[in-house]
Residue, then its C-alpha position, 0 to 999 in steps of 0.5 A: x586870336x585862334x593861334x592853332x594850325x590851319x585846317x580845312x575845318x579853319x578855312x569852311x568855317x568861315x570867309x576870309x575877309x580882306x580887310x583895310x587898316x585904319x590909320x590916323x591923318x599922320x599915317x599912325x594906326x587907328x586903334x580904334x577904328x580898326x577894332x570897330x570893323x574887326x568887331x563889325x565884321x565878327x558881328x556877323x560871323x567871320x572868323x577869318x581876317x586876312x591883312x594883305x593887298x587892302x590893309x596895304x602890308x606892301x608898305x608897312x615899313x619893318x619898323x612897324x611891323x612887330x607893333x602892328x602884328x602885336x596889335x590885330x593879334x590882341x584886337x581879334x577875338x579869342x576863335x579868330x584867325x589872324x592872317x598877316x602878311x610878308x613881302x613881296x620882296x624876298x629881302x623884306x620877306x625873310x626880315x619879316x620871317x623871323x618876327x613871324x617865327x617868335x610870333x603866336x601867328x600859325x601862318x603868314x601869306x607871301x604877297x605875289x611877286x611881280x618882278x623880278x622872278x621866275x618858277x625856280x627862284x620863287x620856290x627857293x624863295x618859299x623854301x627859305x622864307x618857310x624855313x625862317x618862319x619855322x611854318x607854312x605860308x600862304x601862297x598868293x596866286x595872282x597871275x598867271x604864270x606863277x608857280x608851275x603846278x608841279x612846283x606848287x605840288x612838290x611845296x605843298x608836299x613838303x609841309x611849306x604850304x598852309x593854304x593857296x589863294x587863287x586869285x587870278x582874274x578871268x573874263x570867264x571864271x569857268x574857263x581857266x586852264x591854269x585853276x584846272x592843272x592847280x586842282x589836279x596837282x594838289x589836294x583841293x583843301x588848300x585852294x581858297x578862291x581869292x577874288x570875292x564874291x563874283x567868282x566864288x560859286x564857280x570856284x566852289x561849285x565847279x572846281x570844288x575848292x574851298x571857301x572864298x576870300x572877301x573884300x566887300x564882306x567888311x561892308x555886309x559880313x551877315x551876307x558873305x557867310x550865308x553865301x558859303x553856308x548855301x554853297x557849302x549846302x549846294x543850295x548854288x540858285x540861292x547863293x545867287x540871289x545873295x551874291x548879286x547883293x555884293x555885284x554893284x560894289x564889286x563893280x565900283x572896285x573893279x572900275x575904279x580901284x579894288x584897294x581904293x573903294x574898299x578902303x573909303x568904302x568902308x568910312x562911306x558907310x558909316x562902319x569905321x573911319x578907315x583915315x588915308x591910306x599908307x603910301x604909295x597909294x591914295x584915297x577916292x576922289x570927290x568924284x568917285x567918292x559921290x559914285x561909291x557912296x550910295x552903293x556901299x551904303x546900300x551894301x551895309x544896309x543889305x547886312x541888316x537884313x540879313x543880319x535879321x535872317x541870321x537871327x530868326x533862322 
């Protein structure tokens, strides 16, 4: 596991794949199934796991906590940066904080609050839990409001923020008043477009900020990198063409469940038993499990092909 601080370098190379955490039928980890996928996903060339909303950090009791931490850091390979979570809770967050400073882990994202909190109270909150970590955190932005961007100015000015994942979903990504105040209050390196593939050229190309998160990259990675490779060229009528290749799954997540269809999407196309999830959640229906099948299927099998356009390149 690369173990370095995080840089702007750290974040360009590669996209930030939001992975699922296999489990057994008694919720126990998958062991196995989870290095299949880690190694799935290095395969075609990322070299950024984030464990949060898909691997369902809400709900891993603290008891597990150390243990699960200890076991990505050994199942990722020695260039890849591991990216665990806290929280939301500031109870639970600055328990986790603590485990995270005796850790090798250069960072951890803060999971978003919903309820209760306000601007103040979340930036003392940061504050704190970053003061127990002994490091900078991963802000997740995921609604809006959430931290004013003055706020998140004086945070990132204060050394407390690694990177900031923006993931405020909109009917029209170009239109966002919020992303706009956001990169004019700090340094757009630490802003990260975290709502996959279908926002990302826009995020990239029109506000400039860096790199994308992905959550169907666990299905075609090959794919998720040549799109920030042609991005990151401003190759943008390209990247197109490789993005409309993630649309039909992203479009199952979105209809039915993000979570959800990652996670079994994940074992409908034969890459890793990802088991049942951990409550509170469940997994697909029969019925929406017949409708995710082909789709995820058809995305895996996209990442052959561009698996063969990695190679003769």
């Amino acid at each position: 596991m690369k173990t370095t601080p995080v840089t702007k370098e750290d974040l360009l190379r590669s996209v930030i794949a939001v992975p699922p955490l296999a489990r057994h039928a008694d919720f126990s980890l998958n062991k196995e199934a989870n290095r299949a996928l880690i190694r799935y996903l290095e395969s075609g060339g990322v070299r950024s796991l984030m464990y949060g909303g898909n691997a369902n950090f809400y709900h891993i009791p603290l008891s597990e906590y150390s243990a699960t931490l200890d076991f990505l850091a050994d199942a990722a390979g020695a260039d890849t940066w591991v990216l665990p979570s806290i929280g939301p809770d500031y109870g639970k967050a600055i328990d986790q904080a603590t485990i995270i400073k005796a850790s090798k882990f250069p960072t951890a994202m803060l999971l978003p609050m919903s309820f209760p909190f306000n601007d103040a109270g979340l930036a003392i909150g940061i504050r704190r839990i970053t003061d127990a970590m002994g490091k900078p955190a991963v802000v997740y932005i995921k609604n809006e409001p959430y931290l004013k961007p003055e706020t998140l100015k004086a945070l990132v000015d204060e050394g407390r923020v690694a990177s900031v994942k923006y993931a405020v979903v909109r009917d029209d990504p170009a239109k966002d008043d919020y992303l706009t105040a956001l990169c004019q209050a700090v340094d757009k390196k630490y802003l990260v477009s975290g709502i996959g593939e279908r926002p990302a050229i826009v995020h990239l190309r029109d506000f400039g900020i860096t790199s994308f998160t992905s959550g169907s990259v666990c299905l075609a990675p090959a794919g998720s990198m040549k799109l920030l490779e042609l991005l990151k060229a401003g190759k943008y009528d390209e990247a197109e063409k490789v993005r409309a290749t993630y649309i039909p799954f992203e479009d199952c997540r979105d209809g039915i469940s993000p979570i959800r269809v990652l996670h079994d999407g994940v074992t409908l196309a034969g890459i890793a038993d990802m088991g049942p999830m951990l409550p509170m959640i469940t997994g697909l229906t029969d019925a929406e499990k017949a409708q995710v099948l082909p789709v995820a299927k058809a995305l895996a099998a996209a990442n052959t092909g561009f698996m063969q356009q990695k190679a003769a390149a």
